[in-house]
FIDREN-908141 format. One record per atom (N, C-alpha, C, O): residue in three letters; x, y, z. Coordinates in pm, whole numbers, plus 50000, padded with zeros to 5 digits. Each point is the difference from the previous one (the first is absolute). Example, Ala and Ser with C-alpha at 12.3 -4.5 7.8 and 13.67 -1.06 7.14 Angstrom:
# FIDREN-908141
ala513194943150780ala499115011950000ala500905012050000ala501044999850066ser498615010749862ser500825011950006ser499235010950073ser500515011150017
This chain:
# FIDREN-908141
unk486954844948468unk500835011650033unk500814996750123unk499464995150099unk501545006949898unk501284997350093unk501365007949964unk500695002649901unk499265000450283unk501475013349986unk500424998650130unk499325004650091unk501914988649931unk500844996550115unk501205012850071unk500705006949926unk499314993850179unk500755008650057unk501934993149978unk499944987949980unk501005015550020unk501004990449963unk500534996650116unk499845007050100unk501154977549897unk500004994250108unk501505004250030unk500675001549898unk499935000650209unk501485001650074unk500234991750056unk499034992650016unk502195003050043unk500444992550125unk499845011450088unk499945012349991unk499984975050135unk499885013050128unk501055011050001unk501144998049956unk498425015050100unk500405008950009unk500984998250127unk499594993850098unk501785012049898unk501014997450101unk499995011250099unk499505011149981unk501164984350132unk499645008950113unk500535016249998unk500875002349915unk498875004450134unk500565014050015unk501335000750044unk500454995150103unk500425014449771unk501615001050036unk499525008650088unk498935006050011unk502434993250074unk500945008550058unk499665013449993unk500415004349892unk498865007250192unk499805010049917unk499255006349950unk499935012249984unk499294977449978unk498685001649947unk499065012150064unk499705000850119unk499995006649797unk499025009250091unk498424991750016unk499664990049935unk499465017650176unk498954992550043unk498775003349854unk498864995849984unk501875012249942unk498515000849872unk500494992649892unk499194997749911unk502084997750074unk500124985149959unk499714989450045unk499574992049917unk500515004150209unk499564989250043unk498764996949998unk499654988749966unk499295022650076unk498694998049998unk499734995749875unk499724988349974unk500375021149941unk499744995149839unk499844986749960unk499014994449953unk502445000450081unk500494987750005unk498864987149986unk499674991949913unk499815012350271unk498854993849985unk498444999449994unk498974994750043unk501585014449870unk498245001249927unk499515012350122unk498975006349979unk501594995650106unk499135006850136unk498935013349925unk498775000249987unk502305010449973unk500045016749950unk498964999049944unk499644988949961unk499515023450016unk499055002149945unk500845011549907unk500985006650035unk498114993549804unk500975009449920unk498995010849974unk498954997549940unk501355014650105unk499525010649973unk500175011349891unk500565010750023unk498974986149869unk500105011449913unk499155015450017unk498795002249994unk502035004450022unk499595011550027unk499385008549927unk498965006150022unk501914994149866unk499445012249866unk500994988549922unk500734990950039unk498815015649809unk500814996949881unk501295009349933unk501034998749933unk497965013650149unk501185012449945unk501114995450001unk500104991550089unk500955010349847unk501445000550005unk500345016449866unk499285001649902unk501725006750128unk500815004049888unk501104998749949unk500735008049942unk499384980950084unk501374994349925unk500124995449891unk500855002549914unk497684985550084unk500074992449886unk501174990349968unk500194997949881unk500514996750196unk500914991949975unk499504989149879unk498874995150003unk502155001749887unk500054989249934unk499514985150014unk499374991649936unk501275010050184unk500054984650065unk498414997950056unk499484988949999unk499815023450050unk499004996950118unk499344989449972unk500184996149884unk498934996150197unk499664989449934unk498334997650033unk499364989549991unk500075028150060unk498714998349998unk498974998649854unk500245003149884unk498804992250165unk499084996649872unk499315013349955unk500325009650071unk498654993649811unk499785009749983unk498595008150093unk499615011650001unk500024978550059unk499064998850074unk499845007750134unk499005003350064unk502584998649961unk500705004550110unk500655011050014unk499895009350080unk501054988149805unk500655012649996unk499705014149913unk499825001549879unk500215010450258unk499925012049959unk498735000950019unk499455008049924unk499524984050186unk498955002550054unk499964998650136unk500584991450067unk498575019349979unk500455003350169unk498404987750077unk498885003750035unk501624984749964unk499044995650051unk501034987850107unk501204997949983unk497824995250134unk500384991350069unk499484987550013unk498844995850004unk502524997850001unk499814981350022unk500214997650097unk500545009050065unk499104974450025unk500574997450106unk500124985249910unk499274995449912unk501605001050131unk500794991449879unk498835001249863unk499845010149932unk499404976650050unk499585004249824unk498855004750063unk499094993349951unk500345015950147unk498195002150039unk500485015849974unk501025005350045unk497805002049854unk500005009249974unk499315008850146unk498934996850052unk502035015449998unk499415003650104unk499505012549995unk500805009049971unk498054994050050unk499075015950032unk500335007950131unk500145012250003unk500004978550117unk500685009750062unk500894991450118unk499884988149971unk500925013550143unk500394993750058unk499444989650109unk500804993450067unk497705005349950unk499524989950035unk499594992449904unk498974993950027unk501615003749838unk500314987049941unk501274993250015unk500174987849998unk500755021650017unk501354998250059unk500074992550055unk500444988949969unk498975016150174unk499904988750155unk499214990849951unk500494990250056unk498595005649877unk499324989850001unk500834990549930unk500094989250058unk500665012249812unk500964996649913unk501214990650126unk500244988350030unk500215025450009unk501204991650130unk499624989950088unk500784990650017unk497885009750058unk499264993350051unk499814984349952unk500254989050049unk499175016049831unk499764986949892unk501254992650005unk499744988549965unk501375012550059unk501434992749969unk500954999650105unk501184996549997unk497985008550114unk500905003650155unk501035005349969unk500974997350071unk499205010149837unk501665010149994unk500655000350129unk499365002650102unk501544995649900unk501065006050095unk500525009949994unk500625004050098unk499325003949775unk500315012449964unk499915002949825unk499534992949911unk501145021150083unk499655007649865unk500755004349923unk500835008750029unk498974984449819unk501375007449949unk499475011249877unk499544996949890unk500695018050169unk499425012149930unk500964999149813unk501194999749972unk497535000349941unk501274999749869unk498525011249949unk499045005550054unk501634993149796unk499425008249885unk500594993149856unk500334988349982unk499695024849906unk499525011649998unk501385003750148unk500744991150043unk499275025350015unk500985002950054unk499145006750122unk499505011249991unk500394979550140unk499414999850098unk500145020350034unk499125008650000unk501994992150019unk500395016750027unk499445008249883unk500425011549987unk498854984649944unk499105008749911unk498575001950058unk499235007849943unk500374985150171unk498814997550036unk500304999450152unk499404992750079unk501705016649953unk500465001150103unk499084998050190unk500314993350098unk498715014849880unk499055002950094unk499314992750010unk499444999250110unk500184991049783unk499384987549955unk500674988750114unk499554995450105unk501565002949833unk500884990150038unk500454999850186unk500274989950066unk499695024949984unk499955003050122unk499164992650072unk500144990850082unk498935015149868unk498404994850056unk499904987750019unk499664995550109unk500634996549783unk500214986449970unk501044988550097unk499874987950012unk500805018250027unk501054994050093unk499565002450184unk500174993450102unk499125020949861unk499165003650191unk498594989049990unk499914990650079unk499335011349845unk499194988750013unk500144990650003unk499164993850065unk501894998849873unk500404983249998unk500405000950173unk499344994150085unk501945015049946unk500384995450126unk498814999050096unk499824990150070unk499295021949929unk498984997150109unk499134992149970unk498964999650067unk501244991649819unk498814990349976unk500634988050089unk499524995050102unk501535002149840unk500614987250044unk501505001550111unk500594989750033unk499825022250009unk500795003550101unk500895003749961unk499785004949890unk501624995850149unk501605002250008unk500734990749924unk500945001849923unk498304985050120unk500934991249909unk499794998149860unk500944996049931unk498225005850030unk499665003449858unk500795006349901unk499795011549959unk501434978449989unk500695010249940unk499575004249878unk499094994149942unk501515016150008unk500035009749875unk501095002149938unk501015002950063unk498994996149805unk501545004649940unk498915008949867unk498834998449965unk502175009949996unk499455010749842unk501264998649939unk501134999650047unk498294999849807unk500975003149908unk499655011449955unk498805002249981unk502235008149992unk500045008749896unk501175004449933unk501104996050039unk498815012549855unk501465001649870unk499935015550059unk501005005749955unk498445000850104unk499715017450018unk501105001150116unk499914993750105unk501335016549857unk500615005850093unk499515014550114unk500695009850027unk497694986150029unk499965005550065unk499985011650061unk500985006049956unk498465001050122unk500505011950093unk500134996150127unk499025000450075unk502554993949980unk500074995250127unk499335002350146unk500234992850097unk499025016949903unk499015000450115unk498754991350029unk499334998050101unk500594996149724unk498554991050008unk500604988450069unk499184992550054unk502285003649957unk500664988150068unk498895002050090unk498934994149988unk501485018050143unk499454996550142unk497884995349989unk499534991050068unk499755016249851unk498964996449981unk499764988049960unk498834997450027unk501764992849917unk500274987849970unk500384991650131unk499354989750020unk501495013450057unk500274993050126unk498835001550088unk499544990050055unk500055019249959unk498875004150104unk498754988549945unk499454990350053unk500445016049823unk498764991649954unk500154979250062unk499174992150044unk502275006749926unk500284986550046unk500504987149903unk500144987950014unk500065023349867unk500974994549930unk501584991250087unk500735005250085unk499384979749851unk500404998349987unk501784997649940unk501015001050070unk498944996449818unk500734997149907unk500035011849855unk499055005949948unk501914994450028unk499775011049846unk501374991949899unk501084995450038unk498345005449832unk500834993649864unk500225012949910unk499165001549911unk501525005050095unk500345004549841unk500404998649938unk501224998150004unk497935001949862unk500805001049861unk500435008549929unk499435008749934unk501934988250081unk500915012549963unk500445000649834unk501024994649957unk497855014349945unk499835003549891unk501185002749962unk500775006950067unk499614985849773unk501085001149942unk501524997050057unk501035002549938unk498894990750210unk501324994650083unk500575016950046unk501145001850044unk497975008349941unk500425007850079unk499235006350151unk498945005950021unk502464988450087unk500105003450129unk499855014750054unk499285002950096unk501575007249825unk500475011550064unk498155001950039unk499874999850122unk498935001749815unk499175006350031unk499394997350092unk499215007550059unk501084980549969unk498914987350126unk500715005950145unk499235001550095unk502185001749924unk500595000450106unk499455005150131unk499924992550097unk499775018349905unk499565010450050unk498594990350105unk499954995850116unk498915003949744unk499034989150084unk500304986250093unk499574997850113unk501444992349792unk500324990150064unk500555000950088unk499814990250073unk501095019549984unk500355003850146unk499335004150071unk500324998850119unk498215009249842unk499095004950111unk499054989750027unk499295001350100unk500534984449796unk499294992150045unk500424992450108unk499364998050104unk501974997249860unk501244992150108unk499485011650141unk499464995950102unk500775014849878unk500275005750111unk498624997750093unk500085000550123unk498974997749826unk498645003350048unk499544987750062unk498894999850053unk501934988649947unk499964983450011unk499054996549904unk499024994350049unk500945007549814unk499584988549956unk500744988149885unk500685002449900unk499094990850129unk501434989549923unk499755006849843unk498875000849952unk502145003149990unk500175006649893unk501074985949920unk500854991850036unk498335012849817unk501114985649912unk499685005549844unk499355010549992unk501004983949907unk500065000949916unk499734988349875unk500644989649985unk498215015549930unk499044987049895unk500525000249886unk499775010249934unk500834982450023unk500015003249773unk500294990449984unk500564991950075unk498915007149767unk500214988649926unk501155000849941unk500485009749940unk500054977550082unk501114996449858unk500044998549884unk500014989649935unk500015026450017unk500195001349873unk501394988649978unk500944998650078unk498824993749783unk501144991449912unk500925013749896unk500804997449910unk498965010650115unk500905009549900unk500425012450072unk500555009749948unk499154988950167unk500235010750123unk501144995450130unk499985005450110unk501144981749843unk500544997350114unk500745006350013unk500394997350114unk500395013149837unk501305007550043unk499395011250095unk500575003750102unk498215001249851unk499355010950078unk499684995150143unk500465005550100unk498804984749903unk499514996650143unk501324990350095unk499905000050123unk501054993749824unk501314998450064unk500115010450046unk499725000150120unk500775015149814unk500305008650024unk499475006750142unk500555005050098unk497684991549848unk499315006650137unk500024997850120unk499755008050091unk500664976549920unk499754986450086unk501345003450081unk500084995950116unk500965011449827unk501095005050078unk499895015250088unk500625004150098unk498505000849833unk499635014050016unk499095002950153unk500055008050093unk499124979949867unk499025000550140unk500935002750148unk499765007650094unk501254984049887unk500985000750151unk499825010950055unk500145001450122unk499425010749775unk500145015050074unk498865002950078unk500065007750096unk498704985349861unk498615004450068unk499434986550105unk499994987949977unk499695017750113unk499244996050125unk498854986749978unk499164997850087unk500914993749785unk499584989549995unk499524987050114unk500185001650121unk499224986049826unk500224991050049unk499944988849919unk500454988950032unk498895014549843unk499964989049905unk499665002849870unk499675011249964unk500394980249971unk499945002249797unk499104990849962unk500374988750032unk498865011449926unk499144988149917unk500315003649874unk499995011249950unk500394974349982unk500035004549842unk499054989149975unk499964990050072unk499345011549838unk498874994049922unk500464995649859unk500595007149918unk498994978250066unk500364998049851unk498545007649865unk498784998250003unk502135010549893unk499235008949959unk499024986749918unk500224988549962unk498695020450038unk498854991649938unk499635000149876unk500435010349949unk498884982349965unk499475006249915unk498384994449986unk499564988549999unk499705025749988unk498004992950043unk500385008349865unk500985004349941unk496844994950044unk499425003849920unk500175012749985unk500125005049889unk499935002050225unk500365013250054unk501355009049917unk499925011549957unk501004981450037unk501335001849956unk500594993649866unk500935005349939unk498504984050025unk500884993649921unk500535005349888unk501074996249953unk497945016549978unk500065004349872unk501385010150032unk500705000549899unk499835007250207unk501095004450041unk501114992750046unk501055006350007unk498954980750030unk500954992350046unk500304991949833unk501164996649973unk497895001249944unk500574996149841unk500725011549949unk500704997149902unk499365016050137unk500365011449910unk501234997750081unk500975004049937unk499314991750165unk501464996750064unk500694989149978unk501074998050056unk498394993849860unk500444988449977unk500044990650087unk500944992149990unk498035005850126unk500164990350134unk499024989349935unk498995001449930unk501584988850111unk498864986449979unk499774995050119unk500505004350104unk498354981849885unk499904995650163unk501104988849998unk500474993149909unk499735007650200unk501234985350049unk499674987349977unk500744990749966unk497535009350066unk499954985149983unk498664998649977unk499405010449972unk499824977250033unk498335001249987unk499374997050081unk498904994949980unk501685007950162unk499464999150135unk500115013750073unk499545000550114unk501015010749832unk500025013250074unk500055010849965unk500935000849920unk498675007350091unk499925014749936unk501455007849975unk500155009949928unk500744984250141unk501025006149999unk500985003849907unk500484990649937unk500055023850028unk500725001649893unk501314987849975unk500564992950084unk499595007749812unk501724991249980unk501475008850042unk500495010149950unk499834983450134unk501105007150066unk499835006150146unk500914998050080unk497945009749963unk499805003750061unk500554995850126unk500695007350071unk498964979049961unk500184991850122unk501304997549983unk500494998950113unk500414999649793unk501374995850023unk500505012850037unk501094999650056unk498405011349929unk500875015650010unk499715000850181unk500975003950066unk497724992650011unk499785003150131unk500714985150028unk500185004450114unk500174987249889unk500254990550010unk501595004150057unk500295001350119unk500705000349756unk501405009550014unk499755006550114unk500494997550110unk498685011749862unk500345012750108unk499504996850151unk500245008450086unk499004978449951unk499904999750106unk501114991750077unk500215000250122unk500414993049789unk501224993250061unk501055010150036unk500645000250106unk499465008449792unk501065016450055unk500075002950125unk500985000850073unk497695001049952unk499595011050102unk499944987150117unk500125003950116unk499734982049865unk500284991550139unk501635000750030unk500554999250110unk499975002149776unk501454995450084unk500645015449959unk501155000549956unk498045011950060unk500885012549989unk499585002050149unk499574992350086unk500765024549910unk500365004950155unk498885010949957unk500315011049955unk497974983550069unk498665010749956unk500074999150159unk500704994550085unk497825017249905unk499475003050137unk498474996049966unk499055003350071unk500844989849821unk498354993549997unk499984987149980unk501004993849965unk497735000150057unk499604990049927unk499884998449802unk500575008249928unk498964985150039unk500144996849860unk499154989049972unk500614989350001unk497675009749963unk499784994949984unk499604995549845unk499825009349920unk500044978050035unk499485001049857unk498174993250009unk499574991350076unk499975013649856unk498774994449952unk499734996349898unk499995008849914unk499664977750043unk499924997749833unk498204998549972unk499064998850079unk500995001749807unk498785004249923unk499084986650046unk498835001350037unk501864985349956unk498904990450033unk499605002450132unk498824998950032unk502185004850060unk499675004150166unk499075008650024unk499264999650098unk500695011449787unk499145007350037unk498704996249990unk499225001550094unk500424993049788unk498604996749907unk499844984650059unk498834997650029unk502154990449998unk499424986350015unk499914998850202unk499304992550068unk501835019249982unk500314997450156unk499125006950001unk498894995549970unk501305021050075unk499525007850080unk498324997049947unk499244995950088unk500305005649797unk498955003649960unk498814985450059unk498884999750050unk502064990649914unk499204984950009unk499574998250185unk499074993650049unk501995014850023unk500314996450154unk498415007450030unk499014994350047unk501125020049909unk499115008649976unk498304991350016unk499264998750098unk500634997449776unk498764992349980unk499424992250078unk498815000250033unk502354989850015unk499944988550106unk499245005950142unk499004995350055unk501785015949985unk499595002550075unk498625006250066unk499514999550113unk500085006949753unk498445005049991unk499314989949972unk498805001450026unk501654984649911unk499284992549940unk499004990050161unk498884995350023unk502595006750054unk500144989250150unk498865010450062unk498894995450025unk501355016349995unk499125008150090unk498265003249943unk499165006250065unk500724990449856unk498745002849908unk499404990249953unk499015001849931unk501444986050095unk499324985949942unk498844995550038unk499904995050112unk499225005749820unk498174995150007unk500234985450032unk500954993449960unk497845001450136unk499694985650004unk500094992749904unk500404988550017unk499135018349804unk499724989849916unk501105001749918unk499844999749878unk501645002750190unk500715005349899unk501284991550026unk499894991150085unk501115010349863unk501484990450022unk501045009649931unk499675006849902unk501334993550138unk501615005249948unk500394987049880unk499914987950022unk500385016349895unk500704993049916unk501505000250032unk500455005950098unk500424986249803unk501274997650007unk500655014149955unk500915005750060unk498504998749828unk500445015349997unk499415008350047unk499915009749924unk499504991850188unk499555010550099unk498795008049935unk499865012250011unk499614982549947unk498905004649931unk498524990450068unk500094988750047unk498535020049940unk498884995250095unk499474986349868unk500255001249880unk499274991050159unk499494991249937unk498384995950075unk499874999150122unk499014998749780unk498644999250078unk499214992249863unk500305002149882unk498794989950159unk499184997249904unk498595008449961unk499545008450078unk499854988649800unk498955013650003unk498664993349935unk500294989049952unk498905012950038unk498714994249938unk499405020149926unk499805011950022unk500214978249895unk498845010949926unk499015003550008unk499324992449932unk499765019050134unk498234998650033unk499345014349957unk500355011650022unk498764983949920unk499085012250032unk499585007250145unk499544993550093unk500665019349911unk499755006150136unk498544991850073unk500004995850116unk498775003249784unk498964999850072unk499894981550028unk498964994550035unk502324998549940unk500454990850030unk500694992450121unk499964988150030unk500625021950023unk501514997250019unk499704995350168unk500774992550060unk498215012249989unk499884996950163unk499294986349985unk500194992550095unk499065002849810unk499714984749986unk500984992049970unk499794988050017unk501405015949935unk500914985349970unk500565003750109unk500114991650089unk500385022249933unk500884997150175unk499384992750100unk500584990250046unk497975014150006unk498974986950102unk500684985249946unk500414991950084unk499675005249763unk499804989049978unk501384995350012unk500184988450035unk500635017949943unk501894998950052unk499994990250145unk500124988150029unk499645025150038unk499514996450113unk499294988650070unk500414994550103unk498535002649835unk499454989550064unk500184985049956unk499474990150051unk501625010949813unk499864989749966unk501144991750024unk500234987950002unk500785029250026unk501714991250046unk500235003250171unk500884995950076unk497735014649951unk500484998350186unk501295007050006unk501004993750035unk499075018749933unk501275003949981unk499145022550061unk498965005449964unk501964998950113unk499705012350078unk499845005449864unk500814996949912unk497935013150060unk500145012449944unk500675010149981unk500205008249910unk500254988950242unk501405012249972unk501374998549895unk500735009149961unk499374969449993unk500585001449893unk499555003449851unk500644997649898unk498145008450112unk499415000149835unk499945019049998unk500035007650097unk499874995649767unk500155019550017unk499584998149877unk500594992449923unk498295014750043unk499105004649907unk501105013949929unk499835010350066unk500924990849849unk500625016149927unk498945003549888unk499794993549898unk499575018550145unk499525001549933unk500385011449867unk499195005149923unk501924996450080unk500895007249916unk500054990549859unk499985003449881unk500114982950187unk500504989749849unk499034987950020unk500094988049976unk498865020550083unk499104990249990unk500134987050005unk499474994449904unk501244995950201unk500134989450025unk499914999950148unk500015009650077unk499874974849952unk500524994750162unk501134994050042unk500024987949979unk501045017250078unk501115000750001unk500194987350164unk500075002850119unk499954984149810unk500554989350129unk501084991949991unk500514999949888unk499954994050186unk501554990650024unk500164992049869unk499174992149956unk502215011549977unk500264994349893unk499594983350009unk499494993349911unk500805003650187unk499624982250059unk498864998049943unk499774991449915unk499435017050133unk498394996649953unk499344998549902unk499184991249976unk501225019349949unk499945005449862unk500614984649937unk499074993349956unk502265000350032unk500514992149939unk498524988550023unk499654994749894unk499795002750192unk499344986150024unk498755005749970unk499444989649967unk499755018750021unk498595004149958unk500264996549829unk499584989649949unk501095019649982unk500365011549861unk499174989949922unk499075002749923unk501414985050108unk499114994449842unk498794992150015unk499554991949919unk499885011950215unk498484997750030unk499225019050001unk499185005050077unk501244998449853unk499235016450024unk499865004249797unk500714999949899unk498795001350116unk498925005149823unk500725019050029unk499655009349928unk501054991750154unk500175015149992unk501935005250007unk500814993550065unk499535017749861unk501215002849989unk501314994250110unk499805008450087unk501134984949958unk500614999250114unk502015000749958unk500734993149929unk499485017450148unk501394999949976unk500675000750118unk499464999350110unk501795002349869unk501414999150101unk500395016849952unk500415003349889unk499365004850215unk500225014950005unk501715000750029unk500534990450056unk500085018449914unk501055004950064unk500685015750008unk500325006549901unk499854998450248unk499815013549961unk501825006150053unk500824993850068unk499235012649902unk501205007750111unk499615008350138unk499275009850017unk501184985650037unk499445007150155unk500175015950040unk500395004550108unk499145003749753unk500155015950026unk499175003950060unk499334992350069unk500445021149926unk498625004650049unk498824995749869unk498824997350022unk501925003149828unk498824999449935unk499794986549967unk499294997749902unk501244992250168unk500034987449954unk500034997149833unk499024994249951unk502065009649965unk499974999949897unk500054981349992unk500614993150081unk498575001449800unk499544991149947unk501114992049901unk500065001349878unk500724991050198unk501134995449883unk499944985049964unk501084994249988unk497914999849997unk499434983250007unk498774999250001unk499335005050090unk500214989449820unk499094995049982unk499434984849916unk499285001049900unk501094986350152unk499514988749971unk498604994450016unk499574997450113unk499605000349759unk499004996349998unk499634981850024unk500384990549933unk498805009950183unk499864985050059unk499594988649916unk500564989249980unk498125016649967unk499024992549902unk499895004749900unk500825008149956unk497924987449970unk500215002249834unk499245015349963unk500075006849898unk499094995750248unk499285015849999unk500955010449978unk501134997450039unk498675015049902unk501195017249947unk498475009050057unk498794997749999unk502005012350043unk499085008849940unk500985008349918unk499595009249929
């Protein structure tokens, strides 16, 4: 069993502009906070799984959370530098999401940034409760490319200091509309646009076929067309006369950059003695197979026979093995009468299991 994360060239430095909950992202820093699943929109495009959406529960990136001291432990686990509030439609879980942004700051301070997305036009007074709390940054997605309703809020967010901008995907059959919008913004108190190349997951695809979108290529989720339509429109808006930024994000950036930077970085901060980073950022460890009422006699015997600290050997007793330095494992495996493989996990909270090479001729 083998399942690789996909590989990018390095990720290039931050334009011009750039807001600071792009950049963090960027590098892996942000911790991703799902708030709720709720949304009432239901957009076509969305691209949550079913697992997710239209259930009011919380993630801190993939760790299912019970309450907000899994949160902090989550951020902790990956030294976040900060938080990026999504859903499901964060302002559906409003008080939630409050809460969520006062505890992060007093967990980890001021600098801790925060950005939220939401598609909900609001009742502009929650702006100032949002600033207080210590919000950051705010994205809306402005449902159906219509502005007139957002106005009102997006000026009381601007007004309240918090960097206010604007998220959507590039629809491939929607460019006259969002040209349109992309001119329109000049009127509101902005600072920036993220357009996203639209996706297509498991989540979506059966609505993105009823639209006729295919993927571009067999390296990215990304619709066909999509990226050439944000592509156009971000060259517009460099050599027109905007009052924002314009950034694009493409589908491999999201899933091979942000997500892979992501990993790396929990992978670096969380790494066991008996463990190693692979080339794709994934944990790599060797494992022996034992019976529990076993398992402290071959570790002694680990031990005494290679002179090597205990602290590199770890009994899991979840998978019932002894988990030591792939090194070791390679030069024992075919002097041992017992199971021995090459583990490989992803560095989540649940250490999901994506490798598994068997040493010798032992299975269980």
């Amino acid at each position: 069993m083998e399942m690789k994360l996909p590989v990018i060239s390095a990720i290039e430095p931050p334009e011009v502009g750039e807001t600071q909950g792009c950049i963090q992202c960027q590098a892996g820093s942000k911790l991703v906070l799902f708030v709720t699943g709720k949304c009432h929109w239901m957009c076509d495009y969305c691209p949550l799984s079913e697992n997710r959406r239209e259930i009011d529960i919380m993630y801190a990136n993939e760790r299912p959370c019970n309450d907000f001291s899994d949160v902090i432990e989550e951020a902790k686990a990956m030294n976040a530098t900060g938080t990026g509030i999504t859903g499901g439609d964060p302002m559906m879980a409003r008080e939630r999401s409050i809460e969520a942004i006062k505890i992060l700051k007093k967990e980890f301070g001021s600098n801790h940034h925060i950005h939220l997305y939401t598609s909900i036009p609001f009742n502009p007074k929650y702006a100032k409760e949002l600033k207080e709390a210590g919000l950051d940054e705010i994205r809306f997605h402005l449902l159906k490319f219509e502005l007139e309703k957002y106005k009102t809020v997006i000026t009381e967010c601007a007004n309240e200091g918090i960097l206010t901008g604007i998220e959507l995907p590039a629809e491939p059959d929607k460019g006259v509309l969002l040209e349109k919008l992309l001119d329109e913004l000049r009127e509101v108190p902005i600072s920036f646009v993220n357009l996203n190349e639209l996706e297509i997951t498991v989540g979506n695809y059966e609505n993105m076929e009823l639209r006729g979108f295919n993927i571009s290529n067999e390296i990215t989720a990304g619709a066909e067309g999509s990226a050439e339509l944000a592509s156009k429109l971000k060259k517009k808006i460099n050599l027109g006369n905007y009052n924002y930024h314009l950034k694009f994000c493409t589908s491999q950036y999201k899933d091979a950059g942000q997500l892979r930077a992501r990993f790396s970085r929990r992978a670096k901060a969380n790494l066991q003695p008996w463990e190693e980073i692979s080339d794709d950022d994934t944990i790599i460890f060797g494992a022996i197979y034992s019976k529990v009422e076993n398992s402290q006699e071959y570790i002694e015997e680990l031990v005494n026979e290679f002179e090597i600290d205990s602290g590199w050997i770890n009994w899991n007793d979840n998978e019932q093995r002894i988990e030591l330095p792939i090194s070791l494992i390679d030069e024992i495996c075919d002097e041992l009468l017992l199971p021995c493989a090459q583990i490989e996990v992803h560095p989540t909270h649940e250490r999901l299991e994506v490798g598994l090479i068997w040493l010798n001729e032992y299975r269980i």
